[in-house]
LOVEX-774379 format. One record per atom (N, C-alpha, C): residue in three letters; x, y, z. Coordinates in steps of 0.1 Angstrom, whole numbers, padded with zeros to 4 digits, always signed. Layout:
BEGIN
alaXYZ;...
//
This chain:
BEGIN
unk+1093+1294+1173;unk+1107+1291+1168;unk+1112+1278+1173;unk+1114+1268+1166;unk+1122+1255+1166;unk+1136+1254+1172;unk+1141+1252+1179;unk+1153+1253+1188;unk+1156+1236+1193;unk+1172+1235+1189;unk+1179+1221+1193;unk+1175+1217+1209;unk+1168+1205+1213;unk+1163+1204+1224;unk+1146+1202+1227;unk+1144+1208+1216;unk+1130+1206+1219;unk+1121+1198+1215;unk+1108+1191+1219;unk+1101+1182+1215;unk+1092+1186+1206;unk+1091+1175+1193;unk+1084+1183+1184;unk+1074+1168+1180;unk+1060+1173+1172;unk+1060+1164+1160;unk+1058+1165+1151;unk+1055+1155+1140;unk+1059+1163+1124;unk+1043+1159+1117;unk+1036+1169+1114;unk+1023+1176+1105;unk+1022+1165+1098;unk+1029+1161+1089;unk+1026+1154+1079;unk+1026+1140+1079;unk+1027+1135+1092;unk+1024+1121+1098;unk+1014+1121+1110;unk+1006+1131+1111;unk+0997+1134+1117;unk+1001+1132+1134;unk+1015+1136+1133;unk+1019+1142+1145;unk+1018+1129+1158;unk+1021+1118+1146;unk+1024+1104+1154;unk+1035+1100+1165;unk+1046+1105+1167;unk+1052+1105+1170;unk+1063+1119+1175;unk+1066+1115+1186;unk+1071+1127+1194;unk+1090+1129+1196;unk+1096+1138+1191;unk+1108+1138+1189;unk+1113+1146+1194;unk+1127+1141+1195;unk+1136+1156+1202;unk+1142+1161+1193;unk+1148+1175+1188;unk+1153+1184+1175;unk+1165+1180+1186;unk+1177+1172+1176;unk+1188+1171+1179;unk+1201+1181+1173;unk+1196+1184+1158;unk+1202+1196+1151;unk+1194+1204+1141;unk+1200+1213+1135;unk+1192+1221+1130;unk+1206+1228+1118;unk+1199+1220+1107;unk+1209+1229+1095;unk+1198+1237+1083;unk+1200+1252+1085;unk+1191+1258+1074;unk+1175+1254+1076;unk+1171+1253+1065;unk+1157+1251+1077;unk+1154+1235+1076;unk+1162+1229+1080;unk+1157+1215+1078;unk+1160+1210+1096;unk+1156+1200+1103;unk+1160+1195+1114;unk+1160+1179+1116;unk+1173+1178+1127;unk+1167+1164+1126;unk+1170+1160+1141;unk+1161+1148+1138;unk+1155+1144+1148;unk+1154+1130+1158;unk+1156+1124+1169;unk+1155+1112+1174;unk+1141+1110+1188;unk+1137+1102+1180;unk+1124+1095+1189;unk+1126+1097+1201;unk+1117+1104+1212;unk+1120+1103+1220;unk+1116+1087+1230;unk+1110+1077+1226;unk+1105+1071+1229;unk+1107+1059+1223;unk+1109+1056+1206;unk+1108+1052+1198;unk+1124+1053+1195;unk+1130+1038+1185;unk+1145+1039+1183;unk+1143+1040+1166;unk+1143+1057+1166;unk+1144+1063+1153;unk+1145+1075+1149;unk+1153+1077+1140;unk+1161+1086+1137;unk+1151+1094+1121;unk+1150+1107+1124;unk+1144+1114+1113;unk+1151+1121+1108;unk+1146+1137+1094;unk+1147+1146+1091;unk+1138+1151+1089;unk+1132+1162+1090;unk+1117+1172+1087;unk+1121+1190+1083;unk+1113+1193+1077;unk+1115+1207+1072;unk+1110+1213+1085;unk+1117+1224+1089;unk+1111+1232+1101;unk+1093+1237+1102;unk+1090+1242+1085;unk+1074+1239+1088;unk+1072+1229+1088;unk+1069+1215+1092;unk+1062+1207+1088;unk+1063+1203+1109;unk+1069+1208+1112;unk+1073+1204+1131;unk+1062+1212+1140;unk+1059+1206+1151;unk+1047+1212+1157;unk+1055+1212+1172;unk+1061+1222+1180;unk+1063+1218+1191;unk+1050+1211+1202;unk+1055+1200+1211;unk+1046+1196+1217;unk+1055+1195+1231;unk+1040+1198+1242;unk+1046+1196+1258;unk+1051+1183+1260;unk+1059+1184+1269;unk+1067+1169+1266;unk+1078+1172+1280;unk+1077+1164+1290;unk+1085+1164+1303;unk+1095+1155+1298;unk+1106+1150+1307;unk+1117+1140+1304;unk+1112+1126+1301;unk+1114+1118+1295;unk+1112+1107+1292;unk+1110+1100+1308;unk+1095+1092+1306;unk+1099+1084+1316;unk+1093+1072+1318;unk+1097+1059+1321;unk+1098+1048+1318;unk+1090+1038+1328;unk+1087+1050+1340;unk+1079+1042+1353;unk+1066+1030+1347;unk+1058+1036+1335;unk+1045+1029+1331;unk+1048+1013+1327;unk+1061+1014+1327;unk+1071+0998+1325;unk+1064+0988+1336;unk+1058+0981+1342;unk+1061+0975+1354;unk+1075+0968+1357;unk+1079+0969+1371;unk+1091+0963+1377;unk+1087+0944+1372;unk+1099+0941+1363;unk+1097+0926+1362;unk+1104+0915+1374;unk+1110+0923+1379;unk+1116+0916+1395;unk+1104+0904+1399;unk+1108+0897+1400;unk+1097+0883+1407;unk+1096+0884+1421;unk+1085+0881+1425;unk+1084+0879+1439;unk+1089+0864+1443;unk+1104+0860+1446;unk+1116+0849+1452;unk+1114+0846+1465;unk+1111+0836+1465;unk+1111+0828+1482;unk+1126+0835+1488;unk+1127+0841+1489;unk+1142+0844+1499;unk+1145+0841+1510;unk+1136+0831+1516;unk+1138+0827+1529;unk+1148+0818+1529;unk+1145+0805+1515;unk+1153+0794+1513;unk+1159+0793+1507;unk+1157+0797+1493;unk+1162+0795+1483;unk+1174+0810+1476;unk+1182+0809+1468;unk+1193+0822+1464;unk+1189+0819+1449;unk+1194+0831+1441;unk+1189+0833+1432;unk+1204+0845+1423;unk+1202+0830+1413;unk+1211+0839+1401;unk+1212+0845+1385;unk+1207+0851+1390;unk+1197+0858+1373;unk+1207+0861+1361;unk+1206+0861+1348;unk+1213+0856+1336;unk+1215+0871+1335;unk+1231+0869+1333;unk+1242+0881+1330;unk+1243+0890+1314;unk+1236+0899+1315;unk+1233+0906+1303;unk+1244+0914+1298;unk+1246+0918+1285;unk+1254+0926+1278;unk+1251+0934+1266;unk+1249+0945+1268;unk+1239+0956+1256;unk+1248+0966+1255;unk+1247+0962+1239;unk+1256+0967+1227;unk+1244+0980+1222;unk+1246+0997+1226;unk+1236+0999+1224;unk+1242+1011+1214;unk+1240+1015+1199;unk+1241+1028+1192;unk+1237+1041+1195;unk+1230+1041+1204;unk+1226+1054+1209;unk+1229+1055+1225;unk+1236+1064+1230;unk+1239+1065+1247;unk+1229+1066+1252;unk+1220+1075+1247;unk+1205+1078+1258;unk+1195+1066+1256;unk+1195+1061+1250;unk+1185+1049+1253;unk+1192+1038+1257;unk+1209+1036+1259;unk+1212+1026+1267;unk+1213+1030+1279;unk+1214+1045+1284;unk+1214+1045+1302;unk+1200+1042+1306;unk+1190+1046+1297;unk+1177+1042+1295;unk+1172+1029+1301;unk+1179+1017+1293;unk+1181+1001+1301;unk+1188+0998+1306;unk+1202+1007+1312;unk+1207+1001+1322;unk+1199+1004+1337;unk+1189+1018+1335;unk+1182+1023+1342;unk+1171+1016+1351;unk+1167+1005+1341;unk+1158+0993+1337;unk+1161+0981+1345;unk+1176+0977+1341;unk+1177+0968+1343;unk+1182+0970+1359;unk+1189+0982+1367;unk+1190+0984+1382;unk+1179+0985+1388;unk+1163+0989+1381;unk+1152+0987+1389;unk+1153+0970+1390;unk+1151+0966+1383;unk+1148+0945+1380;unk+1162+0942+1386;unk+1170+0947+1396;unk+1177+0939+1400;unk+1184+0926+1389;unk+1188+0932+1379;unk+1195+0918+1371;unk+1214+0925+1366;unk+1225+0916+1365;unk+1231+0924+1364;unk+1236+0929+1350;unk+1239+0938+1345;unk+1239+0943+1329;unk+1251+0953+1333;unk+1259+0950+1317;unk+1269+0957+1313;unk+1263+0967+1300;unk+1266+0977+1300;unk+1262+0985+1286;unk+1275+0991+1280;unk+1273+0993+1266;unk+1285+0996+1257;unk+1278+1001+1250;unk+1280+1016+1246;unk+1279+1022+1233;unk+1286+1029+1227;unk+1278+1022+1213;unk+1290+1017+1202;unk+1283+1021+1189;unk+1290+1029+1183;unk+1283+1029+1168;unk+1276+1016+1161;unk+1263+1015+1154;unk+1261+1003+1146;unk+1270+1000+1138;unk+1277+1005+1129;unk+1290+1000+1119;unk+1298+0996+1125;unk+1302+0998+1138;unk+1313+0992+1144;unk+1312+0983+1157;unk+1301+0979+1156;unk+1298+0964+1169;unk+1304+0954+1163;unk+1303+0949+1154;unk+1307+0936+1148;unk+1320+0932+1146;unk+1329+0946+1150;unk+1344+0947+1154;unk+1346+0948+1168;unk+1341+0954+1174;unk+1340+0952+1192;unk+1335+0946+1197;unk+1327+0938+1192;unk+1321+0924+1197;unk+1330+0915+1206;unk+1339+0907+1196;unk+1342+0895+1205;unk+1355+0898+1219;unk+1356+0911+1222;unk+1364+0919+1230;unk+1353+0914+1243;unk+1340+0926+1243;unk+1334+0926+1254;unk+1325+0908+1251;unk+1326+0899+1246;unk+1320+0889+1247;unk+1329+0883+1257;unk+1341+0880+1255;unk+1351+0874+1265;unk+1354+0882+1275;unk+1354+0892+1278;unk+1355+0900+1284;unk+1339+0899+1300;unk+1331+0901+1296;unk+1316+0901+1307;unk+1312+0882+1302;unk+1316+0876+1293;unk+1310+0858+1288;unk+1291+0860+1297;unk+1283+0868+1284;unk+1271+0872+1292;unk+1264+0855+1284;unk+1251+0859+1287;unk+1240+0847+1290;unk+1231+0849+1281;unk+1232+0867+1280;unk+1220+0871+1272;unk+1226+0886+1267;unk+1229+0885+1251;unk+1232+0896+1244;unk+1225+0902+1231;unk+1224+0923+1236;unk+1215+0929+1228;unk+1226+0935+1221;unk+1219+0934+1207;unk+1223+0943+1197;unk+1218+0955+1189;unk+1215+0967+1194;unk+1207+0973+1190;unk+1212+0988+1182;unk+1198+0998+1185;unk+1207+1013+1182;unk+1194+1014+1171;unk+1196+1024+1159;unk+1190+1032+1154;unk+1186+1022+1141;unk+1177+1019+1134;unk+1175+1015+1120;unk+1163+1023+1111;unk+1163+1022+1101;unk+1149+1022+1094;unk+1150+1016+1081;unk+1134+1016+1077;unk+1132+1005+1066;unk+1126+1020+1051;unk+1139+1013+1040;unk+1133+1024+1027;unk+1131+1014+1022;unk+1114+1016+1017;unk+1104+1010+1006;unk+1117+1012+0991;unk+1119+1025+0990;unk+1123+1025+0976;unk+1142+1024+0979;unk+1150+1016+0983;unk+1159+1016+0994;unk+1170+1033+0992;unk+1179+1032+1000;unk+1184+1045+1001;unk+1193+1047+0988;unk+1205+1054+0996;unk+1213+1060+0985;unk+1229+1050+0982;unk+1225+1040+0995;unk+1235+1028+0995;unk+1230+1017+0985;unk+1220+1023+0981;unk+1212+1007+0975;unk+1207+0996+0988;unk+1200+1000+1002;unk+1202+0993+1010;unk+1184+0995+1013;unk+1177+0985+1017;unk+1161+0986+1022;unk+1164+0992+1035;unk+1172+0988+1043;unk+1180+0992+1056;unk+1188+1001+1062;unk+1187+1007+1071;unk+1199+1015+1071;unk+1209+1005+1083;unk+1202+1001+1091;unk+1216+0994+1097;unk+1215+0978+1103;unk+1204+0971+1093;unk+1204+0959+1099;unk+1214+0950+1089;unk+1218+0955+1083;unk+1235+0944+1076;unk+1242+0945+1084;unk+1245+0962+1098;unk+1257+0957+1104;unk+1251+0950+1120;unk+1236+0949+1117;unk+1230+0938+1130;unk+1233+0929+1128;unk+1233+0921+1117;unk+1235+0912+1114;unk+1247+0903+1114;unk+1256+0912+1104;unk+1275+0910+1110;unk+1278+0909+1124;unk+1272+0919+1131;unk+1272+0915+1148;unk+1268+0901+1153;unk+1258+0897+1153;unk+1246+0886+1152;unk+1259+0873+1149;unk+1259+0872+1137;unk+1269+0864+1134;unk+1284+0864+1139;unk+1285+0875+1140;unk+1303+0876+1149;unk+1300+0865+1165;unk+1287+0871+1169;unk+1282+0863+1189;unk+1283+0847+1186;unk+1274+0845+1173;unk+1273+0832+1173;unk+1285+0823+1168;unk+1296+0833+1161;unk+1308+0822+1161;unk+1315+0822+1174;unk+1315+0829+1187;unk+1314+0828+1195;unk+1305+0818+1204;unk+1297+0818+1199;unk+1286+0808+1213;unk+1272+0800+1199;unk+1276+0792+1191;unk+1265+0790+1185;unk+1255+0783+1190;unk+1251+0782+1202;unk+1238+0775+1208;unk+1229+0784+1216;unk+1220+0789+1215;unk+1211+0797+1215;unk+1208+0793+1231;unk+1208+0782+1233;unk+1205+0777+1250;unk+1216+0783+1260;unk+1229+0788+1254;unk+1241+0791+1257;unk+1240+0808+1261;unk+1236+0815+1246;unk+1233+0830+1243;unk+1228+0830+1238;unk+1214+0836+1248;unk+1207+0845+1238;unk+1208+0857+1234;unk+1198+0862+1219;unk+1206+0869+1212;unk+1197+0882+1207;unk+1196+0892+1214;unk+1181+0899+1213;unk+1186+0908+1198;unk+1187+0911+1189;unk+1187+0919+1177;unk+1180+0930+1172;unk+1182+0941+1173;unk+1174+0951+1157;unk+1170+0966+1165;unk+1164+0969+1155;unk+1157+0984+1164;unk+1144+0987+1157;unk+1141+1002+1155;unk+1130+1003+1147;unk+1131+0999+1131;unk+1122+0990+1124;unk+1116+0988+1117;unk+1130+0980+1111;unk+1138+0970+1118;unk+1151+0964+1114;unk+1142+0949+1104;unk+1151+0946+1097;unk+1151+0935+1086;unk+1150+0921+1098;unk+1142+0918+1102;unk+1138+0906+1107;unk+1141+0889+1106;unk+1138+0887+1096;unk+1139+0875+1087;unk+1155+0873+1091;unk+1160+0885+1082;unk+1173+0882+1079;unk+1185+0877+1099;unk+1178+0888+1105;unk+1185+0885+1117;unk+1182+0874+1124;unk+1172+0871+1118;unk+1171+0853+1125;unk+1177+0841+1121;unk+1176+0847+1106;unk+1185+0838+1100;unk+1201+0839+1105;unk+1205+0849+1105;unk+1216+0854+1110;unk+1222+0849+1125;unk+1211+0840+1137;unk+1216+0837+1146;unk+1208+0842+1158;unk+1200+0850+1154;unk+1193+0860+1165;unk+1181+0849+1166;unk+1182+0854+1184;unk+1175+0841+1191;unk+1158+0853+1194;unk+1158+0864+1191;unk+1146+0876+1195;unk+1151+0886+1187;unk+1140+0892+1173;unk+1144+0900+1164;unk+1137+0914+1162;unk+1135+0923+1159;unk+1126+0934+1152;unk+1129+0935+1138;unk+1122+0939+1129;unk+1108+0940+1137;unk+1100+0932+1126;unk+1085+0923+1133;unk+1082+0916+1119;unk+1070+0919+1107;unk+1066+0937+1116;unk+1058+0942+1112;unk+1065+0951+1105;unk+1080+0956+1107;unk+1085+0968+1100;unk+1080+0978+1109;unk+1078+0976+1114;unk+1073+0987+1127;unk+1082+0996+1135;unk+1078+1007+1142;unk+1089+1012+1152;unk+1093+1005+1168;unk+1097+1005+1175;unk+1100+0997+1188;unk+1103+1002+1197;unk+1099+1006+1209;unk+1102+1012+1218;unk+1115+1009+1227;unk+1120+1025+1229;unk+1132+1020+1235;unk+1136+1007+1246;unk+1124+1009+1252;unk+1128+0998+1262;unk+1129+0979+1256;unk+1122+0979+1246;unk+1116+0964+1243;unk+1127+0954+1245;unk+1137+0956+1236;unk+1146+0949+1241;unk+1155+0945+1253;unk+1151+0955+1263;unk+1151+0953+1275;unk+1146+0944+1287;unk+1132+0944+1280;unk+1122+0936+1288;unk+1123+0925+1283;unk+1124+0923+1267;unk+1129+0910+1268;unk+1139+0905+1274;unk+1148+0907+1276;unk+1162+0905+1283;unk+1163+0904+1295;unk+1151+0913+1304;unk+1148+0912+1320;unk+1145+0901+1323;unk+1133+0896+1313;unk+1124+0886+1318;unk+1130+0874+1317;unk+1138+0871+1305;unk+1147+0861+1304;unk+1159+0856+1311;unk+1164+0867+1317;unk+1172+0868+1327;unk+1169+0861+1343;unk+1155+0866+1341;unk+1152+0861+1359;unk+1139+0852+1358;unk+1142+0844+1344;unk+1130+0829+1342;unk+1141+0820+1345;unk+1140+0809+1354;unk+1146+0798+1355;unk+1148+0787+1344;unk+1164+0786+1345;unk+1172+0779+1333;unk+1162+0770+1336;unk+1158+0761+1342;unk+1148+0748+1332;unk+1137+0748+1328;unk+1131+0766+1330;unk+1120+0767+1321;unk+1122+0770+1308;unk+1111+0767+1302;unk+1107+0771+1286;unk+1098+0785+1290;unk+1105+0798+1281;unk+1100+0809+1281;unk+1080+0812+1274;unk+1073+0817+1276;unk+1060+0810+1269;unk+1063+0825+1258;unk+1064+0820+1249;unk+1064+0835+1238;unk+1056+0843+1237;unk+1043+0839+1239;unk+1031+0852+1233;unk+1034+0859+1246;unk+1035+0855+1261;unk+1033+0861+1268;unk+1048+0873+1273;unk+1059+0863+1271;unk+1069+0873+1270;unk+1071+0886+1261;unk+1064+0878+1248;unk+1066+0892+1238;unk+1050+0901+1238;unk+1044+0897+1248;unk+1030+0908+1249;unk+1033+0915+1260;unk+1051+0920+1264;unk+1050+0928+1279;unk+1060+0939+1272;unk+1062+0936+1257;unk+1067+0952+1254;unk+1059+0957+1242;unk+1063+0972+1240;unk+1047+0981+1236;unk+1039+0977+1229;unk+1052+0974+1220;unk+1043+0964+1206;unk+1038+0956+1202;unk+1041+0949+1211;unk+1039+0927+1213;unk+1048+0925+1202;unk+1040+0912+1190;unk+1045+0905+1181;unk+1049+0913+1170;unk+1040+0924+1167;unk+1046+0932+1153;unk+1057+0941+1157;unk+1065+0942+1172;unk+1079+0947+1169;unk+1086+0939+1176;unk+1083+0930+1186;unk+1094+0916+1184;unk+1087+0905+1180;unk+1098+0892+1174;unk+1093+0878+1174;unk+1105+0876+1177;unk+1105+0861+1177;unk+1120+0854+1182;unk+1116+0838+1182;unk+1123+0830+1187;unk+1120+0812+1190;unk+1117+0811+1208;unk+1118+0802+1205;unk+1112+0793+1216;unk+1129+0791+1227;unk+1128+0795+1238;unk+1143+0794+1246;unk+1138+0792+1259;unk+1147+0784+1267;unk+1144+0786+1282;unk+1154+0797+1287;unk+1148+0805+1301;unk+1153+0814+1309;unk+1168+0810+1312;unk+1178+0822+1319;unk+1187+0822+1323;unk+1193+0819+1338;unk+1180+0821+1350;unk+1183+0825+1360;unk+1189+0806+1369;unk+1196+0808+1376;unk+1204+0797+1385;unk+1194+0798+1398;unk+1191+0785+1399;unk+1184+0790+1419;unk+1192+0783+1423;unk+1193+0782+1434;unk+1205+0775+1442;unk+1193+0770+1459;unk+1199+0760+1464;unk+1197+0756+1479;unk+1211+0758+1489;unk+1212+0757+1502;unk+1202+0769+1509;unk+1206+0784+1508;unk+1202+0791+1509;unk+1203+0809+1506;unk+1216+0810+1528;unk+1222+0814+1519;unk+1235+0816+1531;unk+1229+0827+1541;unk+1231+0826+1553;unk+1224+0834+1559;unk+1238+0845+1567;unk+1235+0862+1564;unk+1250+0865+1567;unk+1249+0875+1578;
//
């Protein structure tokens, strides 16, 4: 028996992915990745419950640098994540208090960031902002006429930050979720996008990009392959440009 809560996966994707039954109308249920930022529906036959403890995120390595602390102080780039789903933004703020970096989180419906945007932009003036939450991609598009379900309102976001801050050295701009319209959010302003495979993306990804960038030193150049080879997916669920890090070092570290 299928019960709201439980981890399931679905038969007919050969039980690729692992989900939590969020509701249950008649015999249909639906569903959010437990791992993954995506949102399903499945017929009750077609769901397999599977053993499944709480999500947990330890397999992540701590991106915290090992910082001369003797001499030198250290000021890592001020993050702000705009997240559509609450449990995968306490998720990264969870993330970002291991890595020591500081982050504000806001969750916010996708349809309605690109209206609450320039509040918390003036509000935290971060260094490095995510825009994320739930997407997917219809081959044959939906019932909006859309390939998308929510990278038009990534995108209005995207572009709301950059009439805000249009230099990417200024804010960076991490964008999308699973299987989001890519191209377009780059074109749109986004400085790191999903996905360019159409792929799914793990909740954290956007995170790690954001960590690492955060505590790479403003006069480095970020090396891409290697930044985008430390979340699940590598290159087929983020790509992005070429940016230097956020973080400030300072001389001498105050002794108190």
């Amino acid at each position: 028996m299928i019960s709201i809560g439980d981890y399931v996966t679905r038969k007919s994707y050969n039980n690729d992915i692992v989900f939590e039954v969020i509701e249950i109308e008649g015999k249909e249920c639906y569903l959010k990745g437990v791992d993954v930022r995506l949102m399903a529906d499945a017929p009750i036959g077609d769901l397999t419950i599977c053993d499944r403890s709480k999500p947990n995120d330890d397999f992540f390595p701590s991106l915290d640098m090992n910082l001369d602390r003797n001499e030198y102080f250290y000021l890592p780039g001020k993050i702000l994540h705009i997240d559509g789903d609450k449990s995968y933004l306490n998720r990264c703020m969870d993330f970002y208090k291991k890595n020591n970096v500081l982050a504000y989180g806001k969750n916010i419906k996708e349809s309605e960031i690109y209206k609450e945007l320039p509040k918390y932009l003036n509000q935290y003036n971060p260094d490095i902002l995510i825009i994320t939450g739930h997407d997917a991609y219809h081959k044959n598009r939906d019932k909006n006429n859309s390939e998308f379900k929510n990278s038009e309102n990534f995108c209005k976001a995207v572009s709301v930050a950059r009439k805000y801050e249009k230099s990417s050295d200024k804010l960076i701009i991490i964008a999308g979720a699973c299987q989001s319209d890519y191209e377009e959010l780059i074109k749109a302003g986004a400085t790191f996008a999903s996905s360019p495979k159409k792929i799914n993306i793990h909740a954290l990804d956007p995170a790690i990009i954001a960590t690492s960038l955060s505590l790479l030193d403003r006069s480095e150049e970020a090396d891409l392959l290697t930044l985008l080879s430390k979340t699940k997916y590598g290159k087929d669920g983020i790509g992005g440009l070429r940016c230097k890090g956020t973080m400030y070092v300072g001389y001498p570290r105050n002794e108190v």
